[in-house]
C-alpha positions as CSV (number, residue, x, y, z in Angstrom):
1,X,120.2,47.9,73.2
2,X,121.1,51.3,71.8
3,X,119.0,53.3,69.6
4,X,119.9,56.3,67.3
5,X,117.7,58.4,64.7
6,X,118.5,60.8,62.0
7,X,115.3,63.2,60.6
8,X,116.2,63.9,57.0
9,X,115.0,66.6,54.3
10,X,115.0,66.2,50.6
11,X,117.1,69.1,51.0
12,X,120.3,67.6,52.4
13,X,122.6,65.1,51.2
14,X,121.0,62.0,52.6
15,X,124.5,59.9,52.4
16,X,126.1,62.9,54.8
17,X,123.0,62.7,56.8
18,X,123.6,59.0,57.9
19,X,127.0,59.3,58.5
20,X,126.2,60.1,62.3
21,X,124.7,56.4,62.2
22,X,127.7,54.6,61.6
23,X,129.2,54.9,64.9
24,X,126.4,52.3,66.3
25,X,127.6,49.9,64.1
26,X,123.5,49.0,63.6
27,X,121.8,45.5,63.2
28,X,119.1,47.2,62.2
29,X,118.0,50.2,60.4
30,X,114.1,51.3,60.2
31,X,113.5,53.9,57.9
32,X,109.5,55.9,57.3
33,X,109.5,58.2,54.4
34,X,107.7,59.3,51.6
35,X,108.2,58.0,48.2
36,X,111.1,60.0,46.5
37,X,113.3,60.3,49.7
38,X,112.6,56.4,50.6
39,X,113.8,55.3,46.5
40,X,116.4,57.9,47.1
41,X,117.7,56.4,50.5
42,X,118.2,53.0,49.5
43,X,121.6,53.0,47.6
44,X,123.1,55.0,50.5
45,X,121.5,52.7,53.2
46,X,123.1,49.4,51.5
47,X,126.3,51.5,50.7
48,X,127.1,52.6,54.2
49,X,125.6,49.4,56.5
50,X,125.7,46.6,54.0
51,X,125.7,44.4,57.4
52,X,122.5,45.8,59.0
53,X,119.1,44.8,57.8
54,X,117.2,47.6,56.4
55,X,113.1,48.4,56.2
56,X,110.7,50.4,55.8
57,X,107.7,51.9,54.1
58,X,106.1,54.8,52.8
59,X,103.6,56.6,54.6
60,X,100.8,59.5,55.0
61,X,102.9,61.2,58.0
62,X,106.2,60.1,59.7
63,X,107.1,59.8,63.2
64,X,109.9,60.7,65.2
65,X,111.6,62.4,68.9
66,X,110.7,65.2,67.0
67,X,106.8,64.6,66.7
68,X,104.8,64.2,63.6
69,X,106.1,65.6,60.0
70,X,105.6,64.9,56.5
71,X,108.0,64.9,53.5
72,X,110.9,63.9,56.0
73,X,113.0,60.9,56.1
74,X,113.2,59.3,59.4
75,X,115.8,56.4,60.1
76,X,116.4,54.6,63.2
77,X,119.1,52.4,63.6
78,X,119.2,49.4,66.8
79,X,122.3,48.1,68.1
80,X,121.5,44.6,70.4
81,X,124.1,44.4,72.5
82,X,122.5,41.4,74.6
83,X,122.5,38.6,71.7
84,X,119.7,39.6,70.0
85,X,119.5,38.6,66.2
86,X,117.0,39.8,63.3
87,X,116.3,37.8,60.3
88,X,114.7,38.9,57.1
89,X,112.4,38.0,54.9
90,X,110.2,38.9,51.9
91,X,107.6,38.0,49.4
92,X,105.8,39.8,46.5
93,X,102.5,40.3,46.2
94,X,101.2,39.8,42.7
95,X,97.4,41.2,43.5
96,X,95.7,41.3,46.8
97,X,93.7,37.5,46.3
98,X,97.4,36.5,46.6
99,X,97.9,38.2,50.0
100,X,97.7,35.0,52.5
101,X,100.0,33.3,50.2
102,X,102.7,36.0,50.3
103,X,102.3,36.1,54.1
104,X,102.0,32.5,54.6
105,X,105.8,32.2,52.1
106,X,107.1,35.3,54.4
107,X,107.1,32.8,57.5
108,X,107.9,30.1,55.9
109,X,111.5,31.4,55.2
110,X,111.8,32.3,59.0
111,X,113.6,29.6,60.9
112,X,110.9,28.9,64.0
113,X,113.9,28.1,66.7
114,X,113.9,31.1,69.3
115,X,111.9,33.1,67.5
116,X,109.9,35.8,70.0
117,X,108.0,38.4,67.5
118,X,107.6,39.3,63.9
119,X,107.3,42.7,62.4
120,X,105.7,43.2,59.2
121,X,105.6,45.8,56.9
122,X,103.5,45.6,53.5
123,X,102.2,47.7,50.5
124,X,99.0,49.3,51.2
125,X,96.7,49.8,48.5
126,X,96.0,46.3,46.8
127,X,96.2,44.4,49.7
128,X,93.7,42.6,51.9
129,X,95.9,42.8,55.4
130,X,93.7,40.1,57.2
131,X,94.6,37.4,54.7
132,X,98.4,38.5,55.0
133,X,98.3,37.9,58.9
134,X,96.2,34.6,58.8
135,X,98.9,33.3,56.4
136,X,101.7,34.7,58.3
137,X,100.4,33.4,61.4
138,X,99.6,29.9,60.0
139,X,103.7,29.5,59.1
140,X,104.6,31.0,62.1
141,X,102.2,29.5,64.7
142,X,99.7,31.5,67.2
143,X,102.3,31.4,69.7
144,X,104.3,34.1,67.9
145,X,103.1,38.2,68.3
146,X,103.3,40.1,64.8
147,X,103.1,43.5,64.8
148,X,103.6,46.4,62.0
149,X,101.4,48.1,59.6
150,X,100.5,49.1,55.8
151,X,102.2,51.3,53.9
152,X,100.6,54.8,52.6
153,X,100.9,58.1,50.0
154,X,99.9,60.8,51.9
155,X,95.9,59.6,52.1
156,X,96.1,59.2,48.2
157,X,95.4,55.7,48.3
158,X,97.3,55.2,44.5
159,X,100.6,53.8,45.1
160,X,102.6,52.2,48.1
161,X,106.3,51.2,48.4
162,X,108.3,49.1,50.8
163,X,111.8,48.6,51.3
164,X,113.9,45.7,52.5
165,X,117.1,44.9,51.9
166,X,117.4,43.9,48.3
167,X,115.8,47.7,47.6
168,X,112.2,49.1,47.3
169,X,109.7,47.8,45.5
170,X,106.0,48.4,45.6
171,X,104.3,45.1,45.6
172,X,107.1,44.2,48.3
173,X,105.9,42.6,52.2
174,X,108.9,42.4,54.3
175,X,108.8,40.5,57.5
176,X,111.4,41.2,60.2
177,X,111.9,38.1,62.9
178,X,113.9,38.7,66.1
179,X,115.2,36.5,68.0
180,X,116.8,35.8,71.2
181,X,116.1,35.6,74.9
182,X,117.1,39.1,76.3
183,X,114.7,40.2,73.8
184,X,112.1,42.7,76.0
185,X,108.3,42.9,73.4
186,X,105.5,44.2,74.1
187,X,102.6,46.0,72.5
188,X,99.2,47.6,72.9
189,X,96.5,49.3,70.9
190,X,93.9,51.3,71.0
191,X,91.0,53.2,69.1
192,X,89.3,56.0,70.7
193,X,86.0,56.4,68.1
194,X,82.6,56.7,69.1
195,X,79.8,54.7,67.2
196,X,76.7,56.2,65.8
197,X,73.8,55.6,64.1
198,X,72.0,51.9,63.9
199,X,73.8,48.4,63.5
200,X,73.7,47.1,59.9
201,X,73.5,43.4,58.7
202,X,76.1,42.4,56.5
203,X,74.2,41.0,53.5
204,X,76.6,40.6,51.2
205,X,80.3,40.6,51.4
206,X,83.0,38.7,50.0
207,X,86.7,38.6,52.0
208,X,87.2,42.4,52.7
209,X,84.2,43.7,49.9
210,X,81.3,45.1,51.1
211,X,78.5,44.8,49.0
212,X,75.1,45.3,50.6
213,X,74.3,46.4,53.9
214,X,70.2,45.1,54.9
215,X,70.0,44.4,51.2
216,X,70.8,47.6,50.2
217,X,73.5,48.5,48.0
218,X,76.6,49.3,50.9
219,X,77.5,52.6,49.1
220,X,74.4,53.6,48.5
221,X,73.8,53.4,52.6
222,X,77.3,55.3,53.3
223,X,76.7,57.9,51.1
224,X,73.5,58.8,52.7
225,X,75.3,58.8,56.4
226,X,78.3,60.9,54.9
227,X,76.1,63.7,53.2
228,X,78.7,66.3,51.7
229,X,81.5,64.2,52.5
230,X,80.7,62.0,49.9
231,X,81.7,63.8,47.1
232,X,85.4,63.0,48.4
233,X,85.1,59.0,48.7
234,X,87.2,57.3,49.2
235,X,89.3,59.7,51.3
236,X,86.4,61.3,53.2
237,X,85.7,57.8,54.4
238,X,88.7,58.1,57.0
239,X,86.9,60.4,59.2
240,X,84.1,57.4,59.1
241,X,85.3,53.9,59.6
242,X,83.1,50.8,60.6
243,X,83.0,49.2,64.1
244,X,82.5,45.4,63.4
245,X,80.2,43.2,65.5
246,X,79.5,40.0,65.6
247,X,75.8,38.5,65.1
248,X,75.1,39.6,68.8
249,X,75.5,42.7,68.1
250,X,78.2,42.9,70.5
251,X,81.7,44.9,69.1
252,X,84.6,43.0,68.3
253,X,86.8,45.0,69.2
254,X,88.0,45.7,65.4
255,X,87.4,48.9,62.8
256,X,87.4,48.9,59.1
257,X,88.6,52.1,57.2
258,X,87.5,52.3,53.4
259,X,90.1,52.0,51.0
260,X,88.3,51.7,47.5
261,X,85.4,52.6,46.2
262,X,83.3,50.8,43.2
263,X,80.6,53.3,41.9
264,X,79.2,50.8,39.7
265,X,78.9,47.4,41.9
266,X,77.7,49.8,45.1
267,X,80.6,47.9,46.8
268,X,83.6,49.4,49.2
269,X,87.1,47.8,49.4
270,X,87.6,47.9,53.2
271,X,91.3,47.2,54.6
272,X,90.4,43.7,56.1
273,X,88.4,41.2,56.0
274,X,84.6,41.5,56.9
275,X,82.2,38.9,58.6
276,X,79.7,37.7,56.3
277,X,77.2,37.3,59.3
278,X,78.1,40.0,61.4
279,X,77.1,44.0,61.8
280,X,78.6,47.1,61.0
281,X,78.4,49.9,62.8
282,X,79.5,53.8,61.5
283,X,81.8,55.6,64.0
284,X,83.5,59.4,64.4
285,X,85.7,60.6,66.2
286,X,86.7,63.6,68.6
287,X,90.7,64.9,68.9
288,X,90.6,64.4,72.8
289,X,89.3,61.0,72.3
290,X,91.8,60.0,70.1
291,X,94.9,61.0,72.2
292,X,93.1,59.2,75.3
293,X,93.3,56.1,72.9
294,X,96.5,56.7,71.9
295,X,97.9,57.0,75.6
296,X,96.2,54.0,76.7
297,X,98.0,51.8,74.0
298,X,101.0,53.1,75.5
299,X,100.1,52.5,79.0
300,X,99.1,48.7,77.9
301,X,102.5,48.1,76.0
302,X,104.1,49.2,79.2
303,X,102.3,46.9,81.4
304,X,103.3,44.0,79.5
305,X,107.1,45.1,80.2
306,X,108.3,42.6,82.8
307,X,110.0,43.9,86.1
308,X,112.5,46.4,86.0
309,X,111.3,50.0,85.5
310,X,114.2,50.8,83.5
311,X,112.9,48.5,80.6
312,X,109.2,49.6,81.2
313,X,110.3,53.3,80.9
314,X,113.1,55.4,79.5
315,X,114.6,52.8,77.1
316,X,114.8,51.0,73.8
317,X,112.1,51.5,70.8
318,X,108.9,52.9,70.9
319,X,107.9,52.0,67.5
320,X,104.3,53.9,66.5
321,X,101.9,52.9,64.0
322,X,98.5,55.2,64.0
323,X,96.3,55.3,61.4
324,X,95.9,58.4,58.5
325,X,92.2,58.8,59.3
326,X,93.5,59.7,63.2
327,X,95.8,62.1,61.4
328,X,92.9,63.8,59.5
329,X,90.4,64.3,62.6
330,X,93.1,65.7,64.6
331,X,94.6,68.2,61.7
332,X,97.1,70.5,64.0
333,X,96.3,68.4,67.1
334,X,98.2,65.8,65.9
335,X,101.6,65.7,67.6
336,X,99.4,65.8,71.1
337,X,98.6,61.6,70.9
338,X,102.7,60.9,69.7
339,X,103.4,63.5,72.8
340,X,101.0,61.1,75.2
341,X,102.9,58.0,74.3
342,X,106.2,60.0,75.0
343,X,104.8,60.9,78.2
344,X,104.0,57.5,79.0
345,X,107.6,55.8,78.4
346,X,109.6,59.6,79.3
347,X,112.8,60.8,78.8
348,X,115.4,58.2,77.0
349,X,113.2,55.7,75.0
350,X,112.8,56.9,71.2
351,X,110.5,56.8,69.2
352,X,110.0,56.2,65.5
353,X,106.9,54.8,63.4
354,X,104.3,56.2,61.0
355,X,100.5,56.8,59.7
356,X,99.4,54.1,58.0
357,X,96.6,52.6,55.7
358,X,96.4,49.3,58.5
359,X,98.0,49.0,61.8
360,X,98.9,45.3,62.8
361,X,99.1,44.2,66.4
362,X,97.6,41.4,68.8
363,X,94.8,42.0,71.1
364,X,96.2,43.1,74.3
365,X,97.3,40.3,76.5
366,X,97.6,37.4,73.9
367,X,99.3,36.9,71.0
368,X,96.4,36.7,68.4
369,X,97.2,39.0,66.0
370,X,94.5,41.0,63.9
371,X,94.4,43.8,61.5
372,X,93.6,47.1,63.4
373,X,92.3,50.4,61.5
374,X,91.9,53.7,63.1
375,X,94.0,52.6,65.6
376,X,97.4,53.7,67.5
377,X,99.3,50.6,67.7
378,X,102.4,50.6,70.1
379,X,105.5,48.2,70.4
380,X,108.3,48.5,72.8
381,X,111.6,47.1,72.2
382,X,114.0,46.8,74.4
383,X,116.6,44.4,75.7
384,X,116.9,43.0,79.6
């Protein structure tokens, strides 16, 4: 497999700027931009590899060899030399009670022969990302790793846009299939956040809104814990996502970042879905923490690798997705966790990826896959 990336500016001229790509001949080009320069992009992108498939989102931070930036355009183009195929597909999402529909049609267009992961990328704002999985995963089968993310706007939480290869839209998903037996996969995640405080019964909750917390209203109870951040809901609550447990009280290994606000029901719109009979717990988060998470998803993607250090280090994709709040906690820190992961895989592999409003990844070691948020979330490409 071989891998090249561009790092674009609003700037330049963005069809010059992909002209180095051409020489790859790509099957696929993965592009993480902001809004303007990804509606911008397009046109070029079809004009110059109207053979390749194309996605991508928009996002509160891009990733690249380069590190961390914002307001850049960053396109990766793969080459699979060893019979590797990718095949598209797509659904739109008409509001987000539609979500497990629009990811249960997404793999239903994806023939199942040969088929070794899925990558996902979907709008991020009016979306319930569990739902989209469960149906994704019912057409697919459990058998089948997705991975990917949500889309965001710079932590504004108004408006998301995706691109496939028809164009961008902003209610777009776009699933990406690969296929193919040389195909190397793997993937890891990891948090990093600390809990605090006491465990709260869910009381009330319906799919991802949270409406009462010990029969209180759930906003009410958040806005005590947050004090003075509260004035800046929903954004402040990114520096303050929930650990979920289950009615043991035991974690389950999965956060919940706050996405939406509703002053009058006392309810939050959390990124996922919630259990009605579990706990949640508030967490926080220190920048040292966060880059140990961050290198131990990594360090588990790489241990899935099979054999061969060559395709465990120095090769194929390292595709990020780490969540905005991460990005907010660590300010100026934050090239330091993309820097561990680079450390991890060294010199040759690249990486590309982005900061997102939902990571999407299995647990490590299996293939169930969940919705992740406040988490680094690594997968490795690469061909044997």
């Amino acid at each position: 497999m071989k891998v090249a990336q561009v790092v674009l500016r609003e700037t330049q001229d963005l069809r010059s700027g992909l002209r180095p790509l051409q020489a790859l001949a790509p099957d696929l080009l993965l592009v993480f931009a902001p809004a303007e320069l990804l509606q911008a992009i397009s046109a070029p992108l079809a004009e110059l590899f109207p053979a390749a498939a194309r996605a991508g989102c928009t996002t509160a931070g891009e990733i690249s060899n380069e590190g961390v930036s914002d307001q850049s355009c960053v396109v990766t183009a793969l080459q699979f030399e060893h019979g590797t195929r990718v095949m598209e597909s797509s659904a739109r999402l008409l509001d987000m009670a539609d979500s497990q529909d629009a990811g249960q049609l997404m793999g239903s267009q994806l023939p199942k022969a040969d088929l070794r992961a899925v990558l996902v990328l979907g709008q991020g704002v009016e979306i319930n990302g569990s739902a989209m999985i469960q149906g994704l995963a019912q057409a697919l089968g459990e058998h089948i790793p997705i991975v990917g993310g949500l889309a965001g706007d710079a932590a504004a939480f108004k408006e998301t846009w995706v691109l496939g290869s028809a164009g961008v839209r902003k209610d777009q998903l776009v699933c990406l299939g690969f296929y193919g037996q040389r195909l190397n996969f793997s993937h890891g995640s990891f948090g990093g956040w600390s809990p605090f405080g006491p465990a709260r019964k869910v009381t009330r909750a319906e799919n991802n809104v949270l409406f009462e917390l010990d029969g209180e209203p759930a906003l009410e109870i958040y806005k005590r814990y947050l004090g003075d951040y509260a004035k800046d809901l929903p954004a402040s609550g990114l520096l303050f996502p929930f650990a979920m447990l289950g009615s043991d009280h035991h974690e389950v290994g999965l956060i919940r970042t706050i996405l939406g606000v509703d002053e009058a029901a006392g309810s939050m719109t959390l990124a996922g879905d919630i259990d009605p009979e579990g706990y949640l717990r508030l967490m926080h988060a220190s920048t040292d923490a966060l880059v140990e998470g961050a290198e131990s998803a990594a360090m588990a993607a790489q241990r899935m690798q099979p054999g061969t250090a060559s395709a465990a280090q120095g090769s194929g994709l390292v595709l990020l997705v780490s969540c905005v709040g991460r990005k907010l906690v660590m300010g100026g820190r934050v090239d330091e966790e993309v820097e561990a992961v680079g450390d991890v895989f060294r010199q040759g592999a690249t990486l590309a990826g982005f900061y997102s409003y939902g990571e999407i990844s299995p647990f490590v070691g299996n293939t169930d896959c969940k919705l992740h948020n406040q988490t680094m979330t690594i997968t490795h490409l690469a061909e044997a």
